[in-house]
C-alpha positions in Angstrom: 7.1 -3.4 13.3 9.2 -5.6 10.9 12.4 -5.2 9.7 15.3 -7.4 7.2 17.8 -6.6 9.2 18.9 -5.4 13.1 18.8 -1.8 14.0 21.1 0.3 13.1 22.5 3.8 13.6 21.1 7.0 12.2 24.7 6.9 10.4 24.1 3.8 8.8 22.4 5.0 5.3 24.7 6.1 2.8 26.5 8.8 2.9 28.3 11.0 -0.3 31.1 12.4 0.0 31.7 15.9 0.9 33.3 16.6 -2.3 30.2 15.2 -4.4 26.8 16.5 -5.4 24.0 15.0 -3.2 21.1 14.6 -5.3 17.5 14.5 -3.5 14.0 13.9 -5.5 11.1 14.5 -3.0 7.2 13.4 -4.5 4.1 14.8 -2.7 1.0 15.2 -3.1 -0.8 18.4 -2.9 -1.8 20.3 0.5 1.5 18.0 2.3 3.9 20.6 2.2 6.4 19.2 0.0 7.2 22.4 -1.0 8.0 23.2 2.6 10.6 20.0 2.8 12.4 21.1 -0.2 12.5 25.0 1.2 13.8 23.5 4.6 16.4 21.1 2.9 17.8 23.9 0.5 18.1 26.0 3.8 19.7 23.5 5.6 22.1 23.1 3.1 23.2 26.4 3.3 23.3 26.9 7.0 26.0 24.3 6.4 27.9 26.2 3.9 26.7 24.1 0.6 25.2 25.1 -2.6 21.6 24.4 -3.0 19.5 24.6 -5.8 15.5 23.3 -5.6 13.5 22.9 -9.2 9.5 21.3 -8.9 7.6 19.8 -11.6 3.9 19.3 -10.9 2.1 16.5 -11.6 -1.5 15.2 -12.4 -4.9 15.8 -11.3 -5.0 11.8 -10.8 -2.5 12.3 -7.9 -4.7 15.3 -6.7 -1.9 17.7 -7.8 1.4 15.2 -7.2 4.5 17.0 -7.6 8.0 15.8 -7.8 10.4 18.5 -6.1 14.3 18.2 -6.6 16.8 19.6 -5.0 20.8 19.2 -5.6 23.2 20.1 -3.3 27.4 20.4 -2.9 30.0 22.1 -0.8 30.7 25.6 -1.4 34.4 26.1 -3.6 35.7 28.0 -5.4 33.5 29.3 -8.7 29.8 28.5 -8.9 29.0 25.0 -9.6 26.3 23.9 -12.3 23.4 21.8 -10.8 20.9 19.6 -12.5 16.8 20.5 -13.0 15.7 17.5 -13.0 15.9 14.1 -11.1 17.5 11.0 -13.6 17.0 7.5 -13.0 19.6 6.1 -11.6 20.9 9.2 -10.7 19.4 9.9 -7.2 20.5 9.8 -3.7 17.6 10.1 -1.5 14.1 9.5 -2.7 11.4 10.9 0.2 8.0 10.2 -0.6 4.8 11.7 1.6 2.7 8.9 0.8 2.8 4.9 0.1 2.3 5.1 -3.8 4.6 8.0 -4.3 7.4 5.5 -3.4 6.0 3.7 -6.0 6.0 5.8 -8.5 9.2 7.2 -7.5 10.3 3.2 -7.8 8.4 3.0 -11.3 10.4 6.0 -12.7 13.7 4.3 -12.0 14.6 7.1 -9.2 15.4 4.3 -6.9 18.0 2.3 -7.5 19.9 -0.6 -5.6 23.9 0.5 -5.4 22.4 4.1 -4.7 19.5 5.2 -3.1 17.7 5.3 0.0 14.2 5.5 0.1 12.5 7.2 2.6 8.4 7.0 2.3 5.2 7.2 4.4 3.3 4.0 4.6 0.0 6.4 5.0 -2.7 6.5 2.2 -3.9 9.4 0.3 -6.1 7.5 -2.5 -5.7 8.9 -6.0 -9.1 9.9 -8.0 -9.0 6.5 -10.1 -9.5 4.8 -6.7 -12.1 6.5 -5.2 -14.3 6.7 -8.3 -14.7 2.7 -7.8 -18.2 1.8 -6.7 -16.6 -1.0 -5.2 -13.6 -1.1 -3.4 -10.8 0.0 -5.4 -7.7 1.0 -3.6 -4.7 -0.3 -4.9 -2.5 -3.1 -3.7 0.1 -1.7 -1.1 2.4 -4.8 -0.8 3.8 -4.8 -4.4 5.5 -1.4 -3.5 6.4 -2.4 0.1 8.1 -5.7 -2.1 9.4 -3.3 -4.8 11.0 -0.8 -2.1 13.3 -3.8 -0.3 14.2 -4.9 -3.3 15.5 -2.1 -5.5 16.8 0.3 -2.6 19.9 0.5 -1.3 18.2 1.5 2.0 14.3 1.4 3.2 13.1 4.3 6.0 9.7 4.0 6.0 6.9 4.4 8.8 3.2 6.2 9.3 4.7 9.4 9.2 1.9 11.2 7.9 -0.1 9.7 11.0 2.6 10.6 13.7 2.3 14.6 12.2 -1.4 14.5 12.9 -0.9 12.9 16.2 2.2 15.8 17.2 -0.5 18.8 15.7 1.8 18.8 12.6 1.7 18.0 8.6 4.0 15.3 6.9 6.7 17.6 5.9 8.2 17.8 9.5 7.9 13.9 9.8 9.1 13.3 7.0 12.3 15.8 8.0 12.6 13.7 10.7 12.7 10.9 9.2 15.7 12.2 6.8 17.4 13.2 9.3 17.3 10.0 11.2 18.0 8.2 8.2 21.8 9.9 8.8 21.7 9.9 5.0 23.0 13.7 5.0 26.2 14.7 6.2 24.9 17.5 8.8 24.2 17.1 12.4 20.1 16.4 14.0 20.7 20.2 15.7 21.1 22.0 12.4 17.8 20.2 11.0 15.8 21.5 14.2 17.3 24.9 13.7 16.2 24.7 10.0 12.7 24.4 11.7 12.9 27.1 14.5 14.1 29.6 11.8 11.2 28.9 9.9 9.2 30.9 12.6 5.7 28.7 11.9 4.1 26.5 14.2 7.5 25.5 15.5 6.7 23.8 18.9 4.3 21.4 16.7 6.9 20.9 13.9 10.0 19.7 16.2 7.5 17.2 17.9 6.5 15.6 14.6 10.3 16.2 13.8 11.6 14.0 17.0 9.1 11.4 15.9 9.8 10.8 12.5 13.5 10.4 13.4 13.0 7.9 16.0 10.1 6.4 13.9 12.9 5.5 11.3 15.6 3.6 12.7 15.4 0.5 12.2 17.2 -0.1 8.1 15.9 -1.1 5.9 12.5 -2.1 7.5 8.8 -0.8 7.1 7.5 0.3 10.9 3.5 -0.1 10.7 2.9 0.9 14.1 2.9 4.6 15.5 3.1 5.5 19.4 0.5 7.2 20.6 1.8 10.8 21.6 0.1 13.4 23.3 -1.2 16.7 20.5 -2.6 19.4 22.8 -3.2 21.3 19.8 -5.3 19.4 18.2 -8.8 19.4 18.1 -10.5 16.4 18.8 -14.2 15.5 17.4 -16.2 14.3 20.2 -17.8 11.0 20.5 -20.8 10.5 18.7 -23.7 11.0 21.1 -27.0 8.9 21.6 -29.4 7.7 18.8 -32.2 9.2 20.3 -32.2 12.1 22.5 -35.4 13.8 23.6 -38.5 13.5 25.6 -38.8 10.5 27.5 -41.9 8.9 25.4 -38.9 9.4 22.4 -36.5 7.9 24.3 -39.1 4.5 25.6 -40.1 4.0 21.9 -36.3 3.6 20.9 -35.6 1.4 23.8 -38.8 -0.5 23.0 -36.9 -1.1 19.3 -34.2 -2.4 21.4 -36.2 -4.8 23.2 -37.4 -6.0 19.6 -34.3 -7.0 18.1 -33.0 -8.8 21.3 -36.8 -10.6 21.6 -37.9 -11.1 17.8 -34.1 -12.0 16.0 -31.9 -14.7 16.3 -28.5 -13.7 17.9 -26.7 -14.3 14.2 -28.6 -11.3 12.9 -27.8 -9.1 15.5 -24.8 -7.7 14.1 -26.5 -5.7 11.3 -29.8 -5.1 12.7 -28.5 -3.0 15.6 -26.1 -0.7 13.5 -29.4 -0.8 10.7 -31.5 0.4 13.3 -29.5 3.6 14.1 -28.9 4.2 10.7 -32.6 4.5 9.7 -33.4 6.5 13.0 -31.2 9.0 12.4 -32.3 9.5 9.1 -35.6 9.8 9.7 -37.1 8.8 13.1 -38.5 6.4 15.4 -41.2 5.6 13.3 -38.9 4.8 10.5 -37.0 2.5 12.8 -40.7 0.4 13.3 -40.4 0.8 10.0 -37.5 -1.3 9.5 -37.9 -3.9 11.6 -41.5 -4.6 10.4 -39.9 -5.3 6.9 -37.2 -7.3 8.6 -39.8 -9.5 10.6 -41.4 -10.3 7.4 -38.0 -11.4 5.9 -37.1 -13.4 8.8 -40.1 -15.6 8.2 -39.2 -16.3 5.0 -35.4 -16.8 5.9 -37.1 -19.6 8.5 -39.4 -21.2 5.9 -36.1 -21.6 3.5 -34.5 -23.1 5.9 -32.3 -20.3 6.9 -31.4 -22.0 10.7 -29.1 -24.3 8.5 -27.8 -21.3 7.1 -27.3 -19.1 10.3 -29.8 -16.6 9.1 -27.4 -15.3 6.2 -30.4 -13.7 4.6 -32.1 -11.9 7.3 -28.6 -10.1 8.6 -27.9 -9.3 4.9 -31.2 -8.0 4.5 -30.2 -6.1 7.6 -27.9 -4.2 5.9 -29.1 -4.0 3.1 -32.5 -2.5 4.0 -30.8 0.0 6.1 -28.8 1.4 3.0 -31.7 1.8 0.8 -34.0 3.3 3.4 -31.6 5.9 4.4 -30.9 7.1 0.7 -28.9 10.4 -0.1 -31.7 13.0 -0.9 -31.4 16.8 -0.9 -32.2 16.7 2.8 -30.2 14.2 4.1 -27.0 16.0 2.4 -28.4 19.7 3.7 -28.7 17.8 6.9 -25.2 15.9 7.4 -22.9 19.3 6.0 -25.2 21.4 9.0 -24.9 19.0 11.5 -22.3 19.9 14.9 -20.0 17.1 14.6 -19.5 17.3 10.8 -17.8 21.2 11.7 -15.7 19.4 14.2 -14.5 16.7 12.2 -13.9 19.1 9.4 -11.9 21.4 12.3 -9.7 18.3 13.4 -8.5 17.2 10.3 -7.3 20.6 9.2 -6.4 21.1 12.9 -7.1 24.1 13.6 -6.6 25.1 17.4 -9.8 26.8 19.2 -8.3 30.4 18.3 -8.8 29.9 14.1 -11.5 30.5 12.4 -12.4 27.4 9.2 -14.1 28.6 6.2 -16.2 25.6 4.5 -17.6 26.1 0.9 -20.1 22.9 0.2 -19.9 22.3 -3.7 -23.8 21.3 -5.3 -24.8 20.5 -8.0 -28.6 19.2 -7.8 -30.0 17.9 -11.2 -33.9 19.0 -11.8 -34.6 15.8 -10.3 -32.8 16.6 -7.3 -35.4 19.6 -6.6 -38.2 17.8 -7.8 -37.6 15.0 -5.5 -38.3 16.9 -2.6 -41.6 18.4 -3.7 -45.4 16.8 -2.8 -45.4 13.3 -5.3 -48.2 14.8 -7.7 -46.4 18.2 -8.1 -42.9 16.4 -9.0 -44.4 14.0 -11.1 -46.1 16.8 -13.0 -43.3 19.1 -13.6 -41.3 15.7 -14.8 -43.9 15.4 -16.8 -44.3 18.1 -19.3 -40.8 17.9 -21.1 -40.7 21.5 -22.4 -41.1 23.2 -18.6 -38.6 20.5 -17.3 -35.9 21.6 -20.4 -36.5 25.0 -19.4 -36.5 24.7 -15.5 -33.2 22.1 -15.9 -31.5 25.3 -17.6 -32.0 27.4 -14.4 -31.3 24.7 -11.8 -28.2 22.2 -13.4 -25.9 24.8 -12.0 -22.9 24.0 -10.2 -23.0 26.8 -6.7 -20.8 27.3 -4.2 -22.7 27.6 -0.5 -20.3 29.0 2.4 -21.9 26.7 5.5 -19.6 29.2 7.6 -21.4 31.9 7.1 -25.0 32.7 8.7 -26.9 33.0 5.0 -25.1 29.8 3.9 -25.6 27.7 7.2 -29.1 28.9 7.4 -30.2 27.8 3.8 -28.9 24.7 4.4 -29.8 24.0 8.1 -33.4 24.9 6.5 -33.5 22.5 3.9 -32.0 20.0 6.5 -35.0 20.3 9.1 -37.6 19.0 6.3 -37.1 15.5 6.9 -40.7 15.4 8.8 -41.9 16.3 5.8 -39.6 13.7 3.6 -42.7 11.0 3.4 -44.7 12.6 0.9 -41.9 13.9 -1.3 -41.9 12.2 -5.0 -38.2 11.1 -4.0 -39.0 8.9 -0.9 -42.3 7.1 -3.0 -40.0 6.6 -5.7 -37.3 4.8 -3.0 -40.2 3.2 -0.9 -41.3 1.4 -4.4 -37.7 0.2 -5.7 -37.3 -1.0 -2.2 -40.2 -3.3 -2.1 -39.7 -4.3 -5.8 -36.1 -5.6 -5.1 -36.8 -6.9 -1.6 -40.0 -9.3 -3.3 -37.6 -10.6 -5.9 -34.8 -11.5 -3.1 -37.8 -13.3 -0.9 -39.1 -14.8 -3.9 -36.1 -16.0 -5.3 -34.5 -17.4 -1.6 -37.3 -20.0 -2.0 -35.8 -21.6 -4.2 -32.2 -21.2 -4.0 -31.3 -19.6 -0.7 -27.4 -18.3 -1.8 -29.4 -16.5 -4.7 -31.6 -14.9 -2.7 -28.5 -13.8 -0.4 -26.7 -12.0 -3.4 -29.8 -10.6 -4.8 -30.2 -8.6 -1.5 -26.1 -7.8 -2.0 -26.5 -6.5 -5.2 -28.1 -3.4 -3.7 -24.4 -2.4 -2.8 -24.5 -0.5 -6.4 -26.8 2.1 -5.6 -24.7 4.2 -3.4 -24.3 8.7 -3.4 -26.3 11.3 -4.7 -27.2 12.6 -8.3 -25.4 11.3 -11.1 -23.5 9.0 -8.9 -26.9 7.5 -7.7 -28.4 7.0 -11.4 -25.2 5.3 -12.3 -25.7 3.1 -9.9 -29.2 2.6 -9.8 -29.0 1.7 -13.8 -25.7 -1.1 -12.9 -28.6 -2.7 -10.2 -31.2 -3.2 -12.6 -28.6 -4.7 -15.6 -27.1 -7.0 -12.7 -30.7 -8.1 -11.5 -31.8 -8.5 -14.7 -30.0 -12.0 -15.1 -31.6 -13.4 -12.4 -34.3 -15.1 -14.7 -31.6 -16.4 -16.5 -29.9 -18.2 -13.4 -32.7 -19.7 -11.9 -32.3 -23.4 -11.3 -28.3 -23.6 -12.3 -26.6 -24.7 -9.3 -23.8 -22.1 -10.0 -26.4 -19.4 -10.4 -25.2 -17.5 -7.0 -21.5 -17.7 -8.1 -22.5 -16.1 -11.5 -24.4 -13.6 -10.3 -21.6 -12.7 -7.6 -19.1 -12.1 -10.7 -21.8 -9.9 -12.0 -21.8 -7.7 -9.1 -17.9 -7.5 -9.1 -17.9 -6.9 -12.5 -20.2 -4.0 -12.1 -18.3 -2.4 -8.9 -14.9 -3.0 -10.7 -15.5 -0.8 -14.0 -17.3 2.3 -13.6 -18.0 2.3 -17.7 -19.8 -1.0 -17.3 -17.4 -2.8 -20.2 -17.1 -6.2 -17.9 -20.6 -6.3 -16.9 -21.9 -6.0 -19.9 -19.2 -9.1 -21.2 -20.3 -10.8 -18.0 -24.2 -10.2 -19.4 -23.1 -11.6 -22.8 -21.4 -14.5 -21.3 -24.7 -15.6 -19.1 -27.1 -15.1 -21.8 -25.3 -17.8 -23.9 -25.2 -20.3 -21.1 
């Protein structure tokens, strides 16, 4: 917890006059209930004989459906007062936002301002569309708006109030409630806020706990709590920890501890980081087997980390490779995605994050989209190749297949499909999809070997650059076609001393702008060296 000043009251925010218009802009995003907040404030209002009037504007897709709600409020007289639609900066009283850059935008709109307004935020996350399409990573900065809110509010309330809702079996907009009503920054008392929420006849038990948490979680002015208590949510479901890699018959269960053995006997210690959490990886996507697999590649690349002198360099290459290795061999075909949206814990996690209690039922439609490719991928190698190779029949086939279909995994025809698809992975070895992975693998891994030899930091970010090639479909191709320009300079950097550095920009340029625009500028820049 940190704070700029000493903790204060509830009663220390600024509060208008009775015989003034209180002027609230609330910004949420969508599925957070802000229209909730704003019903609950107008009927708070009016439970203590003011005049209320709410107006929303919604927002963009960008902010997956961000909405600014407004509400004004002023004591009941005589005649009917005339109330604004629309929040003016410089011209609000209270600023609630359900989520970190909402307060920001609510800061870059000029709703906030210093002689005025306090702002009351969550410091949770919900990432906007622009950051998750990032290969890399590409969430935005939170300290600029944690800076910008001290500085141009009047008063800060802030705190993981989206957290403490999940942790009370609630949503944000009771928190956040809370957390207006423990700002004291409205003139009505804490007992006609928590009647505002009984009357609302709606999972009230979990409401007023998220409600008592966000008020305490907010007093301390005009400071930024990061920490949440833990506090007991009997409705909530729960997904249960993840189980063992291997479970089976007990020759299953020796081969996976004999793996085990393998690591701890064959590696040095420095590697063990990646090669345990590698191992699991490739197991559960495939099997045992695959696990031998993997470590028979890594044994080969652990002689060559040695023979590069790789001791000096505490085996950087071999627990890259680790990792690396792992990612490729457990790519995302039309199996591995039937499999993970079938799988137990997938319905559990799905069921705790919407938190439902053990009485509702969840509906889950899976969204595909598989490309001819897709389907061809998981057919015998000569019969994919063969359909991909007459053009005509793959136009024609493409037409019937690039269809965007809605599959309800809650339902027995839905679950079944999928759960069917799913249960190939036996079969996944002599698909055209895992030959076509099984070559790009080796390709890359004998350029990062053969290239370590002679600069060892090279070889290191040649194995790195396989962070590209991440997802499914279109996603994958994008990705895959960013690895190839990236690795493509390596010729061109061979015996620079700065070659690793370049070819580290390259791979920042390339997960930074999905268009490719810097990487190709990057490309230019190298090719002129």
């Amino acid at each position: 917890m940190s704070s700029m000043d000493a903790i204060a009251e509830p009663s220390a925010g600024r509060v208008p006059d009775r015989d003034q218009v209180i002027k609230l802009a609330i910004l949420a995003v969508g599925g957070q209930g802000g229209g909730v907040i704003t019903s609950w404030i107008v009927d708070l209002a009016e439970r203590n004989g003011w005049y209320a009037q709410s107006t929303s504007v919604p927002g963009v897709a960008q902010r997956t459906g961000a909405t600014v709600y407004y509400v004004e409020m002023v004591p009941e007289g005589e005649g009917t007062p005339v109330l604004g639609m629309m929040p003016a900066p410089g011209d609000v009283d209270v600023v609630l936002a359900s989520e970190l850059m909402e307060a920001g935008r609510a800061i870059q709109r000029g709703f906030v301002s210093p002689d005025r307004t306090t702002l009351i935020f969550s410091t949770d996350r919900t990432l906007a569309v622009s950051e998750k399409i990032v290969p890399g990573d590409g969430i935005a900065d939170a300290l600029p708006v944690m800076e910008a809110a001290k500085e141009v509010a009047k008063d800060v309330r802030a705190a993981r109030l989206e957290q403490l809702a999940l942790q009370n079996g609630s949503v944000i907009s009771a928190s956040l409630f809370g957390a207006l009503a423990g700002s004291g920054v409205l003139p009505f008392a804490r007992e006609s806020f928590e009647q505002t929420i009984e009357a609302s006849g709606r999972g009230v038990k979990a409401s007023l706990r998220a409600f008592a948490a966000g008020f305490d979680a907010v007093q301390v002015r005009d400071g930024i709590v990061e920490e949440t208590p833990a506090v007991d949510a009997p409705d909530i479901i729960e997904p249960k920890p993840a189980g063992p890699v291997v479970a089976g018959p007990e020759k299953m269960r020796r081969a996976w501890q004999a793996l085990l053995d393998r690591i701890h006997a064959e590696f040095p210690q420095a590697a063990h980081g990646m090669l345990l959490p590698g191992l699991k990886k490739v197991v559960d996507f495939q099997d045992v087997k695959y696990g031998e697999e993997y470590l028979n590649r890594l044994t080969k690349v652990l002689e060559v980390d040695k023979a590069a002198g790789g001791e000096g360099e505490g085996y950087d290459f071999t627990a890259t490779a680790a990792k690396y290795v792992a990612n490729a061999m457990a790519y995302d075909d039309v199996i591995r995605v039937a499999d993970l949206k079938t799988r137990g814990s997938r319905f559990e996690r799905v069921n705790a994050e919407v938190r439902a209690t053990p009485e509702q039922l969840v509906e889950i439609t899976e969204f595909m989209h598989p490309r001819l490719e897709e389907i061809c991928g998981i057919l015998p190698a000569s019969l994919g190749r063969g359909i991909l190779a007459r053009e005509g029949l793959s136009k024609r086939l493409d037409r019937l297949i690039n269809k965007g279909r809605r599959v309800r995994t809650d339902t027995i025809r839905g679950f079944v499909t999928l759960y069917a698809i799913g249960s190939l992975r036996g079969y996944r070895r002599r698909t055209l999809r895992h030959q076509i992975e099984v070559a790009h693998l080796e390709e890359w891994l004998k350029l990062a070997c053969d290239t370590v030899r002679d600069d060892y930091q090279l070889g290191v970010e040649v194995l790195r650059a396989r962070r590209l090639i991440k997802g499914y479909s279109d996603t994958h191709v994008r990705g895959e076609a960013k690895f190839d320009r990236v690795l493509s300079a390596v010729p061109l950097l061979k015996g620079r001393e700065d070659a690793a550095t370049w070819l580290h920009r390259l791979i920042d340029a390339a997960l930074k702008d999905e268009k490719g625009t810097m990487l190709d500028g990057a490309l230019k820049t190298i090719r002129t060296l």
